[in-house]
DRENMI-680386 format. One record per residue (C-alpha): z, x, y. Coordinates in steps of 0.05 Angstrom, whole numbers, plus 32768, in hexadecimal, padded with zeros to 4 digits. Layout:
     c3     c1     c2
      Z      X      Y
...
REM end
This chain:
     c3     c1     c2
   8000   8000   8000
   7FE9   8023   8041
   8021   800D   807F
   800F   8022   80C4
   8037   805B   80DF
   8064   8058   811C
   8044   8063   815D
   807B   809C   8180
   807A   80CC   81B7
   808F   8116   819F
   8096   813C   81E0
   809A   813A   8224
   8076   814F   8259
   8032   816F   8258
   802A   819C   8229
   8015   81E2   8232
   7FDE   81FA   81F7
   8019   8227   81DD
   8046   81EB   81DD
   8005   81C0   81BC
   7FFB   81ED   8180
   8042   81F0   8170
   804D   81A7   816C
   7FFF   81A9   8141
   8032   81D6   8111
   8073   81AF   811C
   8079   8195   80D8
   806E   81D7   80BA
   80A6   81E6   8082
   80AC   81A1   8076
   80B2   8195   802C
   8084   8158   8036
   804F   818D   8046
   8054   81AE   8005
   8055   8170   7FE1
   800E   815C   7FFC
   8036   8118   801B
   8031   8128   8063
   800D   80EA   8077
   804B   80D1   809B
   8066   8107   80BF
   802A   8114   80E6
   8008   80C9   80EB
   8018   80AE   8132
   8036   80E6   8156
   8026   80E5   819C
   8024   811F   81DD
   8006   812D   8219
   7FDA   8162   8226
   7FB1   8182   8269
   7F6A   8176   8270
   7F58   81BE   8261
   7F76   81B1   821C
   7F53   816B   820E
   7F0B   819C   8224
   7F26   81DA   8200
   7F2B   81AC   81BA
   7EEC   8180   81CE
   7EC7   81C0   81C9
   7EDE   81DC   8183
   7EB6   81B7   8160
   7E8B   8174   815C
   7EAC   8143   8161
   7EBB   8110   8127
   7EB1   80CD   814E
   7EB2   80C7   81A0
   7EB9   808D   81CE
   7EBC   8088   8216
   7F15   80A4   8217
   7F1B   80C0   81CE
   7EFB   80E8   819C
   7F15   80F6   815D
   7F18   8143   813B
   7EE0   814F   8100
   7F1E   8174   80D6
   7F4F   8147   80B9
   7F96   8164   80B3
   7FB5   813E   8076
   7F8C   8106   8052
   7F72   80CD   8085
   7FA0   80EB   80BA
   7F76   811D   80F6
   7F82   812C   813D
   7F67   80F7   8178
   7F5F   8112   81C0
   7F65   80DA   8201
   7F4E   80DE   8239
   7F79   80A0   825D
   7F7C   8085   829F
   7FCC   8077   82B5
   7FDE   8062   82F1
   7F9D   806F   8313
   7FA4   80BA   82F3
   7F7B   80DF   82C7
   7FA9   80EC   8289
   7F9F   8111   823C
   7FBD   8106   8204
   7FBB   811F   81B7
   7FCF   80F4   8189
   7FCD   80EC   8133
   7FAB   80AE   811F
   7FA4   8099   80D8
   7F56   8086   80D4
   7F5B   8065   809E
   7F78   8028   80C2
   7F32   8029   80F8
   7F5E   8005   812D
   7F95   8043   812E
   7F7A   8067   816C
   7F79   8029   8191
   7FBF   8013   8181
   7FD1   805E   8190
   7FA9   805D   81D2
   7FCF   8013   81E5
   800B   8034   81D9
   800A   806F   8202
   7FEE   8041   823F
   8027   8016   8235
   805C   8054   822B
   8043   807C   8269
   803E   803E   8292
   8084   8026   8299
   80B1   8033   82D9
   80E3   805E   82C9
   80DE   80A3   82A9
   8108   809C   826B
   810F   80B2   821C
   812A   8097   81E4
   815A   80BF   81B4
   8124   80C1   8188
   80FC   80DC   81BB
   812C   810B   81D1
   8137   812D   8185
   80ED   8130   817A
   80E7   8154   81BF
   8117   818F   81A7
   80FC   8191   8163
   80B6   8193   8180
   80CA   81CB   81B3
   8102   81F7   818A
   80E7   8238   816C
   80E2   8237   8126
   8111   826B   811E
   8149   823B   8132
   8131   81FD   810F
   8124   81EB   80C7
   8136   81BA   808B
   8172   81B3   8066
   816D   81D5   801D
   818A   81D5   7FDD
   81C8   81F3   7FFF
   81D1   81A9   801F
   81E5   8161   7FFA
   81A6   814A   7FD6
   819C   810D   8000
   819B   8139   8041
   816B   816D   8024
   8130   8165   8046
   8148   8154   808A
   813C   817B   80CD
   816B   81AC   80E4
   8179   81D5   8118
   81A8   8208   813B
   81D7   81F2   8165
   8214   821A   8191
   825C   81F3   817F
   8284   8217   81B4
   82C1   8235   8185
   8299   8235   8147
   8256   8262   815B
   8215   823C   8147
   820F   821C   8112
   81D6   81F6   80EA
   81D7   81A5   80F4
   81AE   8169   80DD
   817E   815D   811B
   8195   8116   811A
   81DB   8126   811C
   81D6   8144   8168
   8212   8127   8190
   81FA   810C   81D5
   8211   814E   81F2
   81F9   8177   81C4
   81A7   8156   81CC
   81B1   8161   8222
   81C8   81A5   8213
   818A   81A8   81ED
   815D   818C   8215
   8130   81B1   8252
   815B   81AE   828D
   811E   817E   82BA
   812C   8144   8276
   8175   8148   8273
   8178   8111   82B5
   8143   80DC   8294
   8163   80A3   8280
   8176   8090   8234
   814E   8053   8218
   8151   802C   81D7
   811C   803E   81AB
REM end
């Protein structure tokens, strides 16, 4: 049974090309990956990107399909799941975006393009926590993040980690979705840590 993934917003800000290719390799060391079952970690991830980047990957190769604010990559990355580039109009502003869309639902990019319009649009700057742990997975160096291993309780195994500084106790290794409050500000760039919390 094939269930449509969930449409969700990874990082914020514009991404750099640095801070693009990392998040094309964010799921790397995922046991998922090894396991050929990767489908769902990538399938409708979301970020935006300059327009030098949107031309830069434009020009890698031929394009798979193009319409008039998307084109979709020739290479797939895992089964039915490759890379869609937009070219969107926010605001009155010329915005890009990259985005994983599942192609073998046809109406994905749309839904994905809908969704950015109607994320970017709203009044107030603001993240969800969800948001705000996929931003510090997506930007912490892979040195200092990881997946919990044989070492943890089997029904954690598999779950994101990273490093975090606990005062008294040094840094130590937690589940990502264990972060206190303080502990995902502390976290976060200094220019997100005012934005305010929504519900997912």
């Amino acid at each position: 049974m094939h269930t449509a993934p969930i449409i969700r917003k990874i990082f914020e800000g514009v991404a750099t090309r640095q801070e693009m290719y990392r998040m094309f390799n964010r799921h790397r060391g995922d046991p998922a990956m090894t396991g050929g079952e990767a489908h769902h970690l990538f399938a409708g991830e979301w970020f935006e990107i300059a327009e030098c980047e949107h031309d830069y990957m434009l020009e890698i190769l031929p394009p798979l399909w193009m319409r008039a604010d998307m084109f979709a990559m020739r290479e797939f990355l895992t089964g039915n799941v490759t890379s869609v580039f937009f070219s969107l109009l926010i605001n009155s502003r010329k915005r890009f975006f990259h985005g994983y869309c599942d192609l073998f639902d046809r109406g994905s990019p749309e839904r994905m393009k809908q969704t950015i319009i109607e994320r970017e649009t709203r009044p107030v700057r603001a993240m969800t926590r969800t948001e705000r742990l996929d931003h510090i997975w997506s930007g912490t160096h892979d040195d200092f993040r990881g997946y919990a291993g044989a070492r943890w309780p089997a029904a954690l195994q598999g779950k994101r980690t990273v490093l975090v500084f606990c005062g008294g106790l040094g840094t130590v290794l937690k589940l990502l979705d264990d972060l206190t409050d303080e502990e995902v500000m502390a976290k976060l760039p200094v220019q997100l840590r005012h934005l305010s919390p929504i519900a997912a």
